[in-house]
C-alpha positions in Angstrom: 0.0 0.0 0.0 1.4 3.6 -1.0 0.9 4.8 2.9 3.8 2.3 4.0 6.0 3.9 1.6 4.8 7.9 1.4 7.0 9.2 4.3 10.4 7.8 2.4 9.2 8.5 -0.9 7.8 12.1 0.3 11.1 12.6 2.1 13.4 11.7 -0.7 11.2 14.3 -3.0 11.8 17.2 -0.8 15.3 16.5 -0.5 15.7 16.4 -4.5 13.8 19.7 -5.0 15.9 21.0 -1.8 19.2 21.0 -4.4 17.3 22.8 -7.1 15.0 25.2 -5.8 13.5 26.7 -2.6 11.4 24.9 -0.3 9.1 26.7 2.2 10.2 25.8 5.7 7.2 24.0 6.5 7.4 21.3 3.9 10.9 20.5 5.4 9.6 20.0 8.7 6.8 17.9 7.1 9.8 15.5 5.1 12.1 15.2 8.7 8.7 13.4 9.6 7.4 12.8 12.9 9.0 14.0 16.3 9.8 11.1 18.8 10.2 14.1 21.7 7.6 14.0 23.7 7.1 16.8 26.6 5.4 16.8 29.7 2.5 19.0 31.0 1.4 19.4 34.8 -1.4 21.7 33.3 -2.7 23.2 30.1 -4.4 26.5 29.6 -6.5 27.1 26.9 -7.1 30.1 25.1 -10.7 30.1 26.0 -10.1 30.0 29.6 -10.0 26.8 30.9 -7.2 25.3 32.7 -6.5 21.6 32.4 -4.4 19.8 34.8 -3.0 16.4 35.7 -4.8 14.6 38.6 -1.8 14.4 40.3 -1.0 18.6 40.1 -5.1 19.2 41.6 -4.0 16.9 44.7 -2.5 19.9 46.6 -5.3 22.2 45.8 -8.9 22.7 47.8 -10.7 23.0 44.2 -10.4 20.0 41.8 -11.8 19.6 38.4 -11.0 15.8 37.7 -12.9 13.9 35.6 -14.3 15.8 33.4 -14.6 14.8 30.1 -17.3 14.4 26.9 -17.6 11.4 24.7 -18.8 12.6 21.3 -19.7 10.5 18.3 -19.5 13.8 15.9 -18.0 16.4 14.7 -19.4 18.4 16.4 -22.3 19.7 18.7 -25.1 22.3 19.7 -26.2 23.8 22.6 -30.0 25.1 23.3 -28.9 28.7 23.3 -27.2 27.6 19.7 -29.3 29.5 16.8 -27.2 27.3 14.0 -26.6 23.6 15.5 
């Protein structure tokens, strides 16, 4: 199947054109393929306002929000006060 051998092929591509032209810095990134670097979070805040954090970081503090979580099976939903759902 073509999806066992894109990454190498794609890779090889990029680093042809590389010697003849310019490549936009994202595409090289893209060839290098995946980072094996993974990095650890006690908490993550998103722009929206929330604040997500690891069980183990709410156990010093008198307000925990473990366990909170929604199972979704779509895209996407609405709330009542939605006027598009």
């Amino acid at each position: 199947m073509h999806f066992d051998t894109f990454s190498e092929w794609f890779k090889e591509k990029v680093n042809d054109l590389e010697a003849t032209s310019d490549i936009l810095k994202n595409v090289e990134v893209l060839a290098k393929g995946p980072s094996y670097i993974a990095k650890r979070f006690s908490a993550y805040d998103v722009n929206n306002g929330y604040r997500f954090r690891t069980k183990q970081s709410e156990d010093s503090l008198e307000t925990q929000n473990s366990g909170v979580m929604v199972v979704s099976k779509t895209a996407s939903y609405a709330s009542s006060s939605d006027n598009a759902p």
